[in-house]
C-alpha positions in Angstrom: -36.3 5.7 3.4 -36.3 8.7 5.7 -36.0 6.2 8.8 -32.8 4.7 6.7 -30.8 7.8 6.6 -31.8 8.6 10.0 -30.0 5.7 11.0 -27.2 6.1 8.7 -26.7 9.5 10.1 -26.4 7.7 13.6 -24.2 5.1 12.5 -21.6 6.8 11.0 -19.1 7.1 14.0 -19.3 3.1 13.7 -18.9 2.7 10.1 -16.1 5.7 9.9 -14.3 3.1 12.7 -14.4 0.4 10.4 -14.2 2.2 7.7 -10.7 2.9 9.4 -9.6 -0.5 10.2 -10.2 -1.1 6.7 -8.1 1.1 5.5 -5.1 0.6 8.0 -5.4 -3.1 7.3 -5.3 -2.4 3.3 -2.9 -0.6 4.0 -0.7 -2.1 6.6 -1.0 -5.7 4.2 0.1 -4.0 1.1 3.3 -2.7 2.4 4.1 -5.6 3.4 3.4 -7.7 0.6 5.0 -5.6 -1.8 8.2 -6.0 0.3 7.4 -9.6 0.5 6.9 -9.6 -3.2 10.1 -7.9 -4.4 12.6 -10.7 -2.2 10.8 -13.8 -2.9 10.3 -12.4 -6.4 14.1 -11.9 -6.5 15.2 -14.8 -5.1 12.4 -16.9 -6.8 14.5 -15.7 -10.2 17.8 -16.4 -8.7 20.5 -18.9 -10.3 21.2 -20.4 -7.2 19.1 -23.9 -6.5 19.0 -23.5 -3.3 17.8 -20.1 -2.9 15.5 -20.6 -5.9 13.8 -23.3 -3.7 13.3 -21.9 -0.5 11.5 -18.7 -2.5 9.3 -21.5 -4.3 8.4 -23.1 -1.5 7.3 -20.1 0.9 5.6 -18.7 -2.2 3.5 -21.9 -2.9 2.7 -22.2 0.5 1.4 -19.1 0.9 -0.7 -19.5 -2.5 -1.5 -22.5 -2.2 -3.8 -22.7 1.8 -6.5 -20.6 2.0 -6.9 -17.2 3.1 -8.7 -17.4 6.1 -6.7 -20.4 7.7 -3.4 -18.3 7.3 -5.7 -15.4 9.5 -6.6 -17.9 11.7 -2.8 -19.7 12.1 -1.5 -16.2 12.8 -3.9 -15.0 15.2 -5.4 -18.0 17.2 -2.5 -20.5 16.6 0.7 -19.4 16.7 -0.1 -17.9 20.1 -0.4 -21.1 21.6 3.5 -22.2 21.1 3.8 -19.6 24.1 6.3 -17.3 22.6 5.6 -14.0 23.5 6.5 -11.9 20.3 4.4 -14.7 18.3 1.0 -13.4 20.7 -0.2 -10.6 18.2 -3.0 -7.9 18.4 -5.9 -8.9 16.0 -4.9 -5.7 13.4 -1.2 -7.2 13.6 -2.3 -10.5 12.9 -4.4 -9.3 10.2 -1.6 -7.4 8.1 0.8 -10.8 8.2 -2.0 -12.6 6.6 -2.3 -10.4 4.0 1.0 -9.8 3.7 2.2 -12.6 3.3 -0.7 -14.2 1.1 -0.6 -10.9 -1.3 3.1 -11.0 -1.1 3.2 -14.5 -2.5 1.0 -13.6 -5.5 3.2 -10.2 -6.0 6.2 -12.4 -5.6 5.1 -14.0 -8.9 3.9 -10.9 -10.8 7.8 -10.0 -9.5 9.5 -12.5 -11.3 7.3 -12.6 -14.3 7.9 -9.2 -14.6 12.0 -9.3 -14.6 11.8 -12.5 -16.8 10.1 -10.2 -19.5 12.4 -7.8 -19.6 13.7 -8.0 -23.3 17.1 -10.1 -23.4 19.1 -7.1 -25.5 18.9 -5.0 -22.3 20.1 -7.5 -20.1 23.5 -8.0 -22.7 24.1 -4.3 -22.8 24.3 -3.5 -19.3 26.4 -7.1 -19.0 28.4 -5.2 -22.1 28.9 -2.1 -20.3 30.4 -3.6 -17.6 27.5 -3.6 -15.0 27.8 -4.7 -11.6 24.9 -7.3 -10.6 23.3 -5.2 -8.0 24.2 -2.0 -10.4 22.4 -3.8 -13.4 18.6 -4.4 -11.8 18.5 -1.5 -10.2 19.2 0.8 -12.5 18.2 -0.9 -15.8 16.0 -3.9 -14.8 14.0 -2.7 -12.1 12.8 0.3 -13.8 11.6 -1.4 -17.1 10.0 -4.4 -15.0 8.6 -1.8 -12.2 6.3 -0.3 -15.1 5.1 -4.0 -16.2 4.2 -4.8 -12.9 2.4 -2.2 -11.5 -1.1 -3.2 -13.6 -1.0 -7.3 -12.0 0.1 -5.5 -8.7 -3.0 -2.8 -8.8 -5.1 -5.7 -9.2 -3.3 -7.5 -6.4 -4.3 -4.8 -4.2 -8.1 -3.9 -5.2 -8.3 -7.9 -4.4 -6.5 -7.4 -0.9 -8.8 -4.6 0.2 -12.0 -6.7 -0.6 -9.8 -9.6 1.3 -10.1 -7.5 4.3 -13.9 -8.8 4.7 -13.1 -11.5 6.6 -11.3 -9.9 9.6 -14.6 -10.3 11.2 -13.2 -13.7 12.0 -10.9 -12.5 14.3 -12.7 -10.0 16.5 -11.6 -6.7 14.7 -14.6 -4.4 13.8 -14.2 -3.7 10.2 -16.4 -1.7 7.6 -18.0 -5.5 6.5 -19.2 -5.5 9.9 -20.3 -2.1 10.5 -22.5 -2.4 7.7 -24.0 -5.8 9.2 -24.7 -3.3 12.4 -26.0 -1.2 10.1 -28.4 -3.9 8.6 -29.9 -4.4 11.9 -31.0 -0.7 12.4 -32.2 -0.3 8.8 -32.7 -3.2 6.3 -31.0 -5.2 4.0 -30.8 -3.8 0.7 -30.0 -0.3 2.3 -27.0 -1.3 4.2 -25.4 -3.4 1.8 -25.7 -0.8 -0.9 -24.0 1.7 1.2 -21.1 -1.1 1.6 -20.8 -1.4 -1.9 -20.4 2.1 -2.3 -18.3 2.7 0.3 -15.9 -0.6 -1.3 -16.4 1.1 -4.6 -14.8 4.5 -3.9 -11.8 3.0 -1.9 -10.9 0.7 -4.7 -11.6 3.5 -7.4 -9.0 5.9 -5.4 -6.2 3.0 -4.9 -7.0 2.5 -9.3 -6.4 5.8 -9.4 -3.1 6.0 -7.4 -1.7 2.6 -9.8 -2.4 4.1 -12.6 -0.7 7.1 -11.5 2.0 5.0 -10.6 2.2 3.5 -13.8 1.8 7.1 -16.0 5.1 7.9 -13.7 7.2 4.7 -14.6 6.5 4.9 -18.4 7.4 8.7 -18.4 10.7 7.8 -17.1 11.4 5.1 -19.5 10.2 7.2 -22.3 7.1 5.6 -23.2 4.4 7.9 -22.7 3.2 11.8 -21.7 4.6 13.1 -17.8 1.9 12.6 -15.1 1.1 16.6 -15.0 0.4 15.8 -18.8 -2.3 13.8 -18.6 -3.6 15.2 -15.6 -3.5 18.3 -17.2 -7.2 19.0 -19.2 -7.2 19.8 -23.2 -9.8 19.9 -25.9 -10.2 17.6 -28.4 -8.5 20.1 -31.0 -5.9 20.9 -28.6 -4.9 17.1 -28.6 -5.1 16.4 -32.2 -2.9 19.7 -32.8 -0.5 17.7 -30.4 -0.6 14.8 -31.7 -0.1 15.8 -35.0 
């Protein structure tokens, strides 16, 4: 056991790298497929055919092929059409994939989300003479936003354990920092300090959504501010509020 931590302690610069590359990749994919997943989501829900079908088909695409063939057409394939500003790093080609695979399951949780908006809030803001672009942003968005967020936070805990297979493309992430590891120490050891490791960053991004989600229900009225229920009290302290 002693040898084992020995050689943790010498292989932390490495996993600390990939730990990094990790993160910057979970990172770097979600923001782009939450922008992905708020346009297609949008435009999947639109009234126009047209529109509707183009978001249905990029969506379904993206759904529908694997994971590791989109990594792969990004970062080995589209290189070869010769275009320069299609000849992406490995991290860069590692973001679009994830972006735009996560994006297309957000895009979903997106529409689902507007769709079940209740109807009567849709008629009032028609009734009070809402603008279109007025009407989802101010009375749509909001309501859906704190729907979403829960499908969304499990969107991303997937995305960050996606990250795994960036091996495949040369970049040295924290999957294979702990297969370094495994070499110097053995394989229980090494693969129990990656499930840690995976544990804690999903646990902080759970914490974050829910957050998130604390936030948007405050603002619609539906539940205690974040400071709140951050905010520590007894047992009799909440029953006295409650009552």
């Amino acid at each position: 056991m002693s040898s084992d931590l020995s050689a943790l302690w010498t292989a932390i610069p490495q996993v600390l790298e990939g730990l990094g590359i990790t993160v910057v990749l979970t990172a770097g994919g979600a923001a782009l497929a939450f922008v992905i997943a708020i346009v297609f989501g949008l435009l999947a829900g639109s009234r126009a055919l047209l529109v509707r079908g183009f978001a249905r088909v990029v969506i379904e695409f993206f759904r529908g092929t694997s994971l590791v063939v989109q990594l792969f057409l990004f970062f080995f394939v589209l290189p070869r059409f010769g275009i320069p500003w299609l000849e992406w790093p490995p991290l860069v080609a590692g973001i679009l994939a994830f972006g735009f695979n996560y994006g297309a399951y957000g895009a979903e949780v997106v529409r689902g989300s507007i769709t079940a908006v209740p109807r009567g809030q849709w008629e009032a803001s028609t009734a009070l003479s809402f603008s279109p672009a007025h009407r989802m942003r101010r009375i749509i968005i909001p309501q859906a936003w704190a729907l979403m967020i829960p499908s969304l936070n499990n969107l991303l805990i997937q995305l960050l354990k996606g990250t795994a297979i960036v091996g495949f493309i040369t970049l040295f992430d924290l999957t294979v920092s702990i297969e370094k590891l495994r070499i110097a120490t053995d394989l229980f050891f090494a693969y129990s300090v990656g499930l840690l490791l995976y544990f804690v960053l999903a646990y902080i991004l759970t914490l974050g959504m829910n957050a998130l989600e604390v936030r948007a229900k405050h603002r619609l009225g539906q539940g205690e501010s974040l400071r709140d229920a951050l905010r520590f009290r007894s047992p009799v302290t909440r029953g006295r509020t409650a009552a």
